[in-house]
Backbone bond lengths (Angstrom), bond angles and torsions (degrees), N, CA, C in turn:
res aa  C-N    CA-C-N  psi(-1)  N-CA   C-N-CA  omega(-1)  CA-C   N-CA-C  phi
1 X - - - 1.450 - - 1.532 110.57 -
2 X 1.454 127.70 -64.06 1.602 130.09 144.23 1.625 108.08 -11.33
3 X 0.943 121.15 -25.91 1.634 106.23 -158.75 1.517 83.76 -110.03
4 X 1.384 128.31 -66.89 1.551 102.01 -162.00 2.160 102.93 -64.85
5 X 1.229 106.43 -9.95 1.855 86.24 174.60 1.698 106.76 -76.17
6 X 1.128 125.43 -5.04 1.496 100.17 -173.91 1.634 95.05 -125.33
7 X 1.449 134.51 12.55 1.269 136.14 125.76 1.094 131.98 -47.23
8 X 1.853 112.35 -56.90 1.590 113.27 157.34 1.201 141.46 -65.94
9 X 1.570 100.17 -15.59 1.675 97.80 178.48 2.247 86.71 -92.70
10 X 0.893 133.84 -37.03 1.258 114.16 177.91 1.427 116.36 -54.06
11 X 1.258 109.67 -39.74 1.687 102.16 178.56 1.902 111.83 -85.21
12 X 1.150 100.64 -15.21 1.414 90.61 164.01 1.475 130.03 -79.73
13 X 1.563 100.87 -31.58 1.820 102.23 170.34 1.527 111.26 -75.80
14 X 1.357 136.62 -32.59 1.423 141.73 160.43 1.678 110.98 -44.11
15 X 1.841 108.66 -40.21 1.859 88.97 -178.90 1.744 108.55 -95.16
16 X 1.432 93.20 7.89 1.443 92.93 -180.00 1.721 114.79 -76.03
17 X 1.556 75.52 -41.71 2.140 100.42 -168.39 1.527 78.83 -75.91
18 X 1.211 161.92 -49.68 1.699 144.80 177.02 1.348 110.38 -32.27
19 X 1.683 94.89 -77.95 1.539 92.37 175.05 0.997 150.03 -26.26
20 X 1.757 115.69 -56.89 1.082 118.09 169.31 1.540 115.70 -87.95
21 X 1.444 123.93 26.50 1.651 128.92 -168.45 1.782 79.50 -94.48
22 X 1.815 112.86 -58.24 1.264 118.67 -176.69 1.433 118.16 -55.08
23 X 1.042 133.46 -34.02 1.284 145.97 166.91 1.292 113.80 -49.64
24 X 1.315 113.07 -63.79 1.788 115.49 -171.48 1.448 86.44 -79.72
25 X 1.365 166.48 -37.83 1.302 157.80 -177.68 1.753 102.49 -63.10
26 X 1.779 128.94 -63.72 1.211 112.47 -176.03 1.897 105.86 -59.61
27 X 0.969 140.57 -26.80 1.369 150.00 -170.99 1.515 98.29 -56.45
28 X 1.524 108.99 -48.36 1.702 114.52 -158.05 1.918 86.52 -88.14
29 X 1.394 129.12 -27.71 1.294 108.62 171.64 1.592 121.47 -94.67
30 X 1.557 113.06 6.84 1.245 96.34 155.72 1.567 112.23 -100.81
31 X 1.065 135.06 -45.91 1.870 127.16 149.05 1.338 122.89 -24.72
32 X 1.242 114.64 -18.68 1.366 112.84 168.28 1.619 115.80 63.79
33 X 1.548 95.14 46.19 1.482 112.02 -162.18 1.778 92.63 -102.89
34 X 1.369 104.08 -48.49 1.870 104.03 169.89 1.405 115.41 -125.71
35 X 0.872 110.05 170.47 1.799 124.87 -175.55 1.277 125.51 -52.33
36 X 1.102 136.13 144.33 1.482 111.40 179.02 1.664 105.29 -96.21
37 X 1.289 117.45 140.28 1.126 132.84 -178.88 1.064 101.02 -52.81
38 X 1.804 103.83 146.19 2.214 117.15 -178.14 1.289 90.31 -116.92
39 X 1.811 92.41 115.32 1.695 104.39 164.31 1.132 91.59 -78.63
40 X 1.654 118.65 -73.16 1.717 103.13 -176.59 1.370 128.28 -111.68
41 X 1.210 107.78 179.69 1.818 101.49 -173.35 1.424 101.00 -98.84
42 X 1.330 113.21 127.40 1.231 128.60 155.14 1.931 133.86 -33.44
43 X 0.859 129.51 72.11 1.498 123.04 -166.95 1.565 107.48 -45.44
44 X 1.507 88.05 147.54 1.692 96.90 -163.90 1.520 104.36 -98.64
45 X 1.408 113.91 154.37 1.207 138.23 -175.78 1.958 106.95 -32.88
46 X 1.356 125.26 -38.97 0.971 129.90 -165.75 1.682 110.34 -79.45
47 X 1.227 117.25 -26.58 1.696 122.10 154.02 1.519 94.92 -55.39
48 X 1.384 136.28 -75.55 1.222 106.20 -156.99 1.497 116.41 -77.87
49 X 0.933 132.31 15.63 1.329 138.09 173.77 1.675 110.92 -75.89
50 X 1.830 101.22 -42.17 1.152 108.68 -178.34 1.322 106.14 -66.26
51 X 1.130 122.50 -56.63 1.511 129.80 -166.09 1.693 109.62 -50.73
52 X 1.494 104.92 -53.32 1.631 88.71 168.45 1.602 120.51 -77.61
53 X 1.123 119.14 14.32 1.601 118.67 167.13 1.844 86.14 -85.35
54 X 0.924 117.86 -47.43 1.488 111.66 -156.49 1.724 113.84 -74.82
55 X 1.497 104.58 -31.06 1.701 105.31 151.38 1.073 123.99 -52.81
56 X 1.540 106.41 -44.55 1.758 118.88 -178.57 1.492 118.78 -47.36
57 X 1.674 94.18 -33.37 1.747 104.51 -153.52 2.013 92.82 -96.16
58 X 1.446 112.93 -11.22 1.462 126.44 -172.44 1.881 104.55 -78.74
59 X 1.371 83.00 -51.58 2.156 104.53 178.86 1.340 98.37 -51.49
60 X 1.511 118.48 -73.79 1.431 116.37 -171.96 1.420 126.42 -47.14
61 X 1.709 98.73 -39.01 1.706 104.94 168.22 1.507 120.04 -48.42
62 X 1.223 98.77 -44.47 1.735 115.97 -167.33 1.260 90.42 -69.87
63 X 1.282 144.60 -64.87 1.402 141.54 -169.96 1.893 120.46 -68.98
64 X 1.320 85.16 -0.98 1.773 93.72 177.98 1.674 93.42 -66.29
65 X 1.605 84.94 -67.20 1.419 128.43 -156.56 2.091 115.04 -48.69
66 X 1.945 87.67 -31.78 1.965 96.84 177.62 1.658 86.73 -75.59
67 X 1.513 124.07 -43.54 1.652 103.12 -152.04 1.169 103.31 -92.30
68 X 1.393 140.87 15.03 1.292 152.73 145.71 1.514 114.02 -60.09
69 X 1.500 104.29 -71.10 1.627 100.00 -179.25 1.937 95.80 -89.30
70 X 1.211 135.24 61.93 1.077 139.03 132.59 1.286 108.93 -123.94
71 X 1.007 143.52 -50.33 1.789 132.88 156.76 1.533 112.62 -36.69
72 X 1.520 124.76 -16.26 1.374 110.81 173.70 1.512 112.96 -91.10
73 X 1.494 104.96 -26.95 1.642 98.80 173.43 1.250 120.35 -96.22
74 X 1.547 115.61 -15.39 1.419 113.68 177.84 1.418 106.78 -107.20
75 X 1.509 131.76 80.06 1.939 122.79 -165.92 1.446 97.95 -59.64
């Protein structure tokens, strides 16, 4: 009986000290006292750079491709 009371009071002061661990932590990210934690990383400017090179390189195809089959019907 001794043994499960000082099991429960250990796990009860551990979700206590959580609680308020989370507490004083959201406090310091709304004060803007620390950083806010990165779930994810932001993709950097150079992905989209690629991507409009790769439209770029799609447009030109498409326009190869009209004055190709318009030089075949118009000689």
């Amino acid at each position: 009986m001794n043994l499960k009371k000082i099991v429960g009071s250990i796990l009860l002061i551990s979700g206590v000290l959580i609680i308020f661990w989370t507490i004083y932590s959201s406090y310091n990210i709304f004060t803007a006292k620390s950083d806010i934690p990165e779930m994810f990383k932001i993709e950097e400017e150079t992905t989209l750079l690629k991507e409009k090179v790769k439209i770029q390189d799609t447009q030109e195809q498409m326009a190869e491709a009209i004055s190709e089959q318009i030089e075949k019907i118009i000689p």
